[in-house]
C-alpha positions in Angstrom: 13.7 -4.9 57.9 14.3 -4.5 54.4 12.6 -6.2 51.8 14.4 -7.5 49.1 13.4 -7.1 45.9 12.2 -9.6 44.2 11.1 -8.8 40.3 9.8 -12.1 39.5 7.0 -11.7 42.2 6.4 -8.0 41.6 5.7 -8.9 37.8 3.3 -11.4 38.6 1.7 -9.3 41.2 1.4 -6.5 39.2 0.9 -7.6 35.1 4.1 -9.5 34.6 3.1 -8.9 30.4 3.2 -5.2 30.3 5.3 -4.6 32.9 8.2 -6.5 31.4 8.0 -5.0 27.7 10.1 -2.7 26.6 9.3 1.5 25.8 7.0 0.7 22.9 6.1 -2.5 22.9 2.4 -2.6 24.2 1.0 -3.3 20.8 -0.2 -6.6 19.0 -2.8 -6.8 16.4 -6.3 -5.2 18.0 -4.5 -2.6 19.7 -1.6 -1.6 18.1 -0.1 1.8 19.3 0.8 4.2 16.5 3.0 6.9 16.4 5.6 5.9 18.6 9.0 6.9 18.1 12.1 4.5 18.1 10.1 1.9 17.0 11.4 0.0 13.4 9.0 0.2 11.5 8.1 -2.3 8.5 8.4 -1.2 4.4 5.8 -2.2 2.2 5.8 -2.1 -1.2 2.6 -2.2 -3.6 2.3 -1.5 -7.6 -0.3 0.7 -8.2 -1.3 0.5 -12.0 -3.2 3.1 -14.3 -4.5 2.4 -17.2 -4.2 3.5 -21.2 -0.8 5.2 -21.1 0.0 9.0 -21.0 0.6 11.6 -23.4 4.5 11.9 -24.0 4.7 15.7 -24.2 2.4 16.3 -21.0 4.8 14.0 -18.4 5.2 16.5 -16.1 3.1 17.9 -12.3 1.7 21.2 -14.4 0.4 19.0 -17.2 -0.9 14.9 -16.8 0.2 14.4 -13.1 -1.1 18.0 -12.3 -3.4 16.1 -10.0 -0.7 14.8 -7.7 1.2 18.3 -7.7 1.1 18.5 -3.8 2.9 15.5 -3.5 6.0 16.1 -6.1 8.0 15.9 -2.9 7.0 11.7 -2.6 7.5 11.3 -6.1 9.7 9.9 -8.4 9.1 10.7 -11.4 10.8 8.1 -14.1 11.0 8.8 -17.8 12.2 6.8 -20.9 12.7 3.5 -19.6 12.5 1.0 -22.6 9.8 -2.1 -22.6 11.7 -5.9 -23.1 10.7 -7.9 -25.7 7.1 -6.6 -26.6 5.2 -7.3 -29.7 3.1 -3.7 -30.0 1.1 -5.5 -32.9 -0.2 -8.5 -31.5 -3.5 -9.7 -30.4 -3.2 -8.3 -26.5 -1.0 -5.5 -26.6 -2.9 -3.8 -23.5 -2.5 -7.5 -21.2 1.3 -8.3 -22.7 1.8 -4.7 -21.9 0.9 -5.0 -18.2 2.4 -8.4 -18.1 5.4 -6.9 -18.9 5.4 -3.4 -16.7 5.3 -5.3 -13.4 6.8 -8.3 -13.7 9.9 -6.7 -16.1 9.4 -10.0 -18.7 7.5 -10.6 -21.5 4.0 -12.4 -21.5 3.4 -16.1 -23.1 3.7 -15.7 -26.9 0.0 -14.8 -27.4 0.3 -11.8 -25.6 -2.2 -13.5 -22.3 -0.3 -15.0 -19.8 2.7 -14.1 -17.4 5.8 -16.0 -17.5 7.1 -14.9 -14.2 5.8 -13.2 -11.0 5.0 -9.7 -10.7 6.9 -7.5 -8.4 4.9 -7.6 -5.7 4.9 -11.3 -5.3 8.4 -11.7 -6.0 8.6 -9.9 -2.4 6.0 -12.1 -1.1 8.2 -15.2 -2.0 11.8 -13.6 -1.1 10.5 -12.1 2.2 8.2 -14.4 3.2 6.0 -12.2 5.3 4.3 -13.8 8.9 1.9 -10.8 8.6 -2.4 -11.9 8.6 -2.2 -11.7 4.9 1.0 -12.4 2.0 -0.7 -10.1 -0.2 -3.9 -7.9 -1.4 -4.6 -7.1 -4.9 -7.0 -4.8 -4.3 -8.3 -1.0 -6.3 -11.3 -0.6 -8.8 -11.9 -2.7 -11.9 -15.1 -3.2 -14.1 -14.0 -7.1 -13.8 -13.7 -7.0 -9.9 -17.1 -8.0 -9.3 -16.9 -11.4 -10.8 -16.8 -14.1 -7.7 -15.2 -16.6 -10.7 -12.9 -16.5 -13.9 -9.5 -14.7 -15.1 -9.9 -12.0 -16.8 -6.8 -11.2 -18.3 -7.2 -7.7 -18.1 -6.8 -7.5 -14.6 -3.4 -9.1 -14.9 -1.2 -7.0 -12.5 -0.4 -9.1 -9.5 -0.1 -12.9 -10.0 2.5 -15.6 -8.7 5.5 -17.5 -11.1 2.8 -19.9 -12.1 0.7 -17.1 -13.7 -1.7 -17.8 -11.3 -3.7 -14.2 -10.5 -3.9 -13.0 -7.5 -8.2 -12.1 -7.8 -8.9 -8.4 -7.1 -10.8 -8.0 -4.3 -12.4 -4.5 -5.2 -15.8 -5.2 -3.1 -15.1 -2.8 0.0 -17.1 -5.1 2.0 -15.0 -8.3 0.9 -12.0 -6.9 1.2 -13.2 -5.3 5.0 -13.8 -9.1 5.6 -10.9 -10.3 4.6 -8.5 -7.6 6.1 -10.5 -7.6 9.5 -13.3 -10.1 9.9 -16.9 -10.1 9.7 -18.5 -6.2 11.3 -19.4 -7.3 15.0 -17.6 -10.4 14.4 -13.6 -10.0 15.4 -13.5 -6.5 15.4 -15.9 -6.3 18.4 -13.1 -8.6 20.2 -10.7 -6.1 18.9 -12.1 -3.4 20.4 -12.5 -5.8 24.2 -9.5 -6.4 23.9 -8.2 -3.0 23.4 -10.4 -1.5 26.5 -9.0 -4.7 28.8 -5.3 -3.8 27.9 -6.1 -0.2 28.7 -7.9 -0.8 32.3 -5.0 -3.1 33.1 -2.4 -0.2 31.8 -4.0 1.8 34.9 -4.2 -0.8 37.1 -0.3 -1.2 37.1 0.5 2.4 37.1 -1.1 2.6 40.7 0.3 -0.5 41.6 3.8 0.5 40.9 3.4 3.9 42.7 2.7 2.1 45.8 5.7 -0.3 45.2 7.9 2.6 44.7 6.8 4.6 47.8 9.2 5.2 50.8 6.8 2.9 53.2 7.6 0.2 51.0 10.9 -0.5 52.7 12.3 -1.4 48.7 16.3 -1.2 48.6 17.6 2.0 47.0 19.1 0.5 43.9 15.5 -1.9 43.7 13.8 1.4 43.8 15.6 3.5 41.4 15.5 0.3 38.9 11.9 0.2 39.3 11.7 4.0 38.9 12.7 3.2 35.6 10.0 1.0 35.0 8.0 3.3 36.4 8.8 6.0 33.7 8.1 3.8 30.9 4.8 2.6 32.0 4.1 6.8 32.7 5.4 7.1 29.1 2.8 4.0 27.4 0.5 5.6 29.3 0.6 8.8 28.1 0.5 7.6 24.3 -2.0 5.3 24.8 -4.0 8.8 25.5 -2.7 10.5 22.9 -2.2 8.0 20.0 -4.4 5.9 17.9 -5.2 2.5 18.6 -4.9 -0.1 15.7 -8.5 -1.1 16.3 -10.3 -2.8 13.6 -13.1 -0.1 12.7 -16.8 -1.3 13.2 -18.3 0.9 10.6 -17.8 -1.3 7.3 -19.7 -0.8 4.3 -22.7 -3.2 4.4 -22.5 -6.3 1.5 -25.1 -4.6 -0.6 -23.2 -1.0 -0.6 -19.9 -3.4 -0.7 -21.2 -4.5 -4.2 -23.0 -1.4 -5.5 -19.4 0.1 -5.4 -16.9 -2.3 -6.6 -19.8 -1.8 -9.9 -19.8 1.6 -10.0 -17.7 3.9 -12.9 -19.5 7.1 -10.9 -18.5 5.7 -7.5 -14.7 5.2 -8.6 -13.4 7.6 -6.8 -15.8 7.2 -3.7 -14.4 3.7 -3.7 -11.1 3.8 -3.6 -11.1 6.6 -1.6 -12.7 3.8 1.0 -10.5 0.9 -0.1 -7.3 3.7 1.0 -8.7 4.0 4.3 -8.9 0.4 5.0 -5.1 0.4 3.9 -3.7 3.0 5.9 -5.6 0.5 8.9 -4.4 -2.7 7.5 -0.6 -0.8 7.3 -0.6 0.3 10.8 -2.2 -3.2 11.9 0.8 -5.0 9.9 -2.0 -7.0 8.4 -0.7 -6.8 5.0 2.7 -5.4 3.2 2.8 -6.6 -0.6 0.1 -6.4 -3.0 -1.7 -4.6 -5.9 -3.6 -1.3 -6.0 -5.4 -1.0 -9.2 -6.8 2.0 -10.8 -8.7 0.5 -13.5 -8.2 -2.7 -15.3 -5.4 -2.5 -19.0 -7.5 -0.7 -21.8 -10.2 0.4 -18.7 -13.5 1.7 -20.9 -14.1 4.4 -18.6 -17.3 6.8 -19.7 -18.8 8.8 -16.4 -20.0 11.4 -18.2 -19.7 13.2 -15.1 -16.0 13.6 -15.7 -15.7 13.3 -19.4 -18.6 15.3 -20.6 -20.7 14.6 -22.8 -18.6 13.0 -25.3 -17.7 10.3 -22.7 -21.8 9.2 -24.1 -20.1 8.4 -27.4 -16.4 7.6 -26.7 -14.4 6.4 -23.7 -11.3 6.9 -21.9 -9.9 3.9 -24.2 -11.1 4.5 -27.7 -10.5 8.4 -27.6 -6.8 7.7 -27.2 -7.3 6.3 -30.8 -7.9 9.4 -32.7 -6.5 12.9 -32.7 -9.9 14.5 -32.6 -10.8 13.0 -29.0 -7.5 13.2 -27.7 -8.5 15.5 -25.3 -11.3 13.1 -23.6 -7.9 10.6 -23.5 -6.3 13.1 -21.0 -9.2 14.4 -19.1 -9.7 10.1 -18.3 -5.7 9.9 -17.5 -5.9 13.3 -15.0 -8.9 11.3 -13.2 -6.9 8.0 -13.1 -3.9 10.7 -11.0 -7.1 12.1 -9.2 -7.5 9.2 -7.8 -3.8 8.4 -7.0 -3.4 11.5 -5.3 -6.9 10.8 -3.3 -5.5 7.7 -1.7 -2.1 8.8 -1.3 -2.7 12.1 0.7 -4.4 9.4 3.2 -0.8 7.6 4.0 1.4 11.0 3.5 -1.2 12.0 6.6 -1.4 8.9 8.5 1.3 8.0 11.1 3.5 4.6 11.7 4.5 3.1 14.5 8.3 4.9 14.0 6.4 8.0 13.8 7.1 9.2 10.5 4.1 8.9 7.8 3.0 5.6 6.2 4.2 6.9 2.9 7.3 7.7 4.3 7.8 3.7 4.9 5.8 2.0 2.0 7.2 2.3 -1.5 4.2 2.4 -4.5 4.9 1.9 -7.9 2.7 3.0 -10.2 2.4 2.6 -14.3 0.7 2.0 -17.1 0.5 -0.9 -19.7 1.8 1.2 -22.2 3.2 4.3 -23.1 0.8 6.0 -25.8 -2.1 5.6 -27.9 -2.4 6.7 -30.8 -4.3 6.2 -34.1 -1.7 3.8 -35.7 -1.0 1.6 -32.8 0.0 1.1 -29.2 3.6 2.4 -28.0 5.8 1.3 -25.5 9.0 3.3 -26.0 9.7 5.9 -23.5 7.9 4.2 -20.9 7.1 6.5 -17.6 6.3 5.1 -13.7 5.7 7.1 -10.6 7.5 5.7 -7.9 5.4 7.6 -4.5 6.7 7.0 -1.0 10.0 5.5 0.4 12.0 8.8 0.4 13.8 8.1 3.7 14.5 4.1 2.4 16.5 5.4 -0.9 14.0 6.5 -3.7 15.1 9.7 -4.9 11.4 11.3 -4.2 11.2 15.0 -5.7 13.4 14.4 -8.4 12.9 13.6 -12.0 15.2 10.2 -13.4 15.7 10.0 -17.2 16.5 6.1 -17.5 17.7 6.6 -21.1 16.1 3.6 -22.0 17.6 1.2 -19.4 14.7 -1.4 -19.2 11.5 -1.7 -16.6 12.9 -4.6 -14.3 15.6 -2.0 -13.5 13.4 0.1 -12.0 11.6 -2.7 -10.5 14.8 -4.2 -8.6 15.5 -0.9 -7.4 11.9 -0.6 -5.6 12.5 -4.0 -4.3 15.8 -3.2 -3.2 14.5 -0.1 -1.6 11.8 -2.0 0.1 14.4 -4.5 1.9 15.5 -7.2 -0.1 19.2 -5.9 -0.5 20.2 -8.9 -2.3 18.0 -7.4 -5.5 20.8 -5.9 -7.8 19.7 -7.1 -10.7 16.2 -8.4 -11.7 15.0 -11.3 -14.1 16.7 -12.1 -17.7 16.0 -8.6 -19.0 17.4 -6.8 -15.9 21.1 -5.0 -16.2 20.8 -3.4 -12.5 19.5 -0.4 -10.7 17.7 2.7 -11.8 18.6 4.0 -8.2 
């Protein structure tokens, strides 16, 4: 006699959840498989500020962005866009300045508070993410270690209310809030992945025996189930070979957590940490909006490490001030792109579930408050930004864009526009379209 096939009782005979999902689709948060092709994979889109400007006749990968050189094929590279409505001379110039930069309006009229959201929340209210976290505003300030306060400096990210979105720049912190408590979640994480995986196996050898001739299945039951069959061989056989989006287990302890986020000699070390929990947090989808900061506006950096000696006496800030310490200025800005290109390399490496890289799918725009120091003043014409990442979602990575002086919030709209919201043509009262 032959047995019909009945494919409600087979699933629940044999793991009804993973046999019913589609190629691909054995993945939630604890175990989320990476690299699999023909999966969609999501676009995120963070600013990534520097601090103190750059040197106007050095805006090029052999001179200031020499640093990110072996990744001028992410990047793209916008100069001359013009700064709305800022008052150079007034009390704040270094806050009003960042204000401005990413959220493409000017600040209150004293130069300390934002009178419309930043980029990156303006995505966070027009896309209205279901991911663990709307945002992260995370990176290295000297500010980030205070549990209480604004400090206006760290004005990047903050909401239409001018509310700031507080850095989280403790690694531990922000492991916490990304993943849980060490030994906490992620041990369930890691149960849960190791469960999935022994029941993956199970149903392999459960289907074979389904499948065989001594079954007595109908042909066309068979060859549908053969189909099934290939899929499951196919999850299988990533599963092996891919990673698992596993929360990690080896945070940074509180105390390291907060010996770092203090550190000017442990920047580097720092962010370097802060990108690895990214990357994770990317391929998770915990998080897809937020803030990267490399140094609070008018950042005081002095490791003498990097500056030499003269970094004892002057800092990245004050030596933008006078010609005779200009150099100490750019030495401090080529550390800032150090940096950059320190985290970056981790997400131009690291795959996504559509199998191309994480930079390949998340769009980062990064600028200063302002354009140049000098000894008279602080200069916002011919403002620069780096726009890294996003090449196959429409920014024109590789190439140089002269916006001949069409204003930030272009460039802005067209990163947002870029990162999915395709109703973006033009951005805020200053806005008169696209860069690209």
């Amino acid at each position: 006699m032959i047995k019909s096939f009945n494919r409600r009782a087979l699933l629940r005979g044999t793991g009804s959840t993973l046999i019913s999902l589609p190629l691909g689709a054995f993945a939630t948060y604890g175990d989320k498989l990476i690299g699999a092709p023909g999966e969609e994979a999501p676009v995120r889109l963070f600013t990534m500020p520097w601090p103190n400007g750059s040197p106007p006749d050095l805006l090029d990968f052999n001179e200031f962005f020499k640093p990110l050189a072996g990744l001028q094929s992410q990047i793209a590279l916008i100069k001359g866009m013009s700064h709305p409505v800022f008052n150079a001379s007034g009390g704040a110039p270094h806050v009003a300045g960042a204000i401005t930069a990413f959220s493409g309006t000017p600040a209150s009229a004293d130069g300390l508070l934002p009178t419309s959201a930043s980029m990156d929340q303006v995505m966070v209210e027009s896309m209205k993410p279901t991911t663990k976290l709307k945002s992260v505003h995370t990176g290295f300030t000297t500010f980030g270690h205070l549990r209480s306060g604004v400090q206006t400096l760290d004005y990047r990210s903050f909401d239409s209310k001018g509310n700031l979105m507080t850095p989280l720049v403790d690694p531990y912190r922000l492991f916490v809030q990304l993943f849980g408590k060490p030994n906490g979640q992620t041990d369930q994480g890691i149960i849960l992945a190791k469960r999935r995986a022994s029941i993956l196996d199970a149903v392999v050898e459960q289907l074979k025996v389904v499948n065989s001739e001594g079954y007595g299945l109908a042909k066309e039951s068979r060859a549908q189930l053969s189909d099934h069959l290939d899929h499951m061989r196919e999850l299988e056989r990533r599963a092996e070979a891919a990673a698992l989006c596993t929360p990690p287990t080896n945070a940074p302890s509180e105390a390291e957590g907060q010996s770092l986020a203090n550190s000017q000699p442990r920047m580097l070390e720092s962010l370097s940490l802060i990108a690895d929990m990214l990357v994770l947090a990317f391929q998770c989808d915990i998080v897809r909006y937020g803030c990267l900061s490399v140094g609070e506006s008018a950042y005081h950096f002095n490791d003498t490490k990097i500056l030499g000696m003269l970094g004892a006496g002057i800092d990245g800030h004050e030596a933008a001030h006078f010609e005779g310490t200009r150099g100490t200025w750019i030495t401090s800005g080529k550390f800032m792109m150090l940096c950059i290109n320190t985290m970056m390399q981790k997400f131009s490496v690291a795959k996504d579930i559509d199998g191309r890289s994480l930079l390949d799918n998340s769009i980062f725009y990064s600028a200063s408050e302002i354009s140049n120091h000098s000894q008279s003043g602080h200069y916002v014409s011919n403002m620069p930004a780096l726009v890294i990442g996003g090449g196959v979602h429409g920014v024109p990575v590789g190439k140089t864009l002269d916006a001949r002086q069409k204003p930030i919030p272009d460039a802005l709209a067209s990163c947002m526009n870029a990162a999915g919201l395709k109703t973006m043509e033009k951005f805020g009262p200053y806005g008169t379209g696209k860069l690209f």
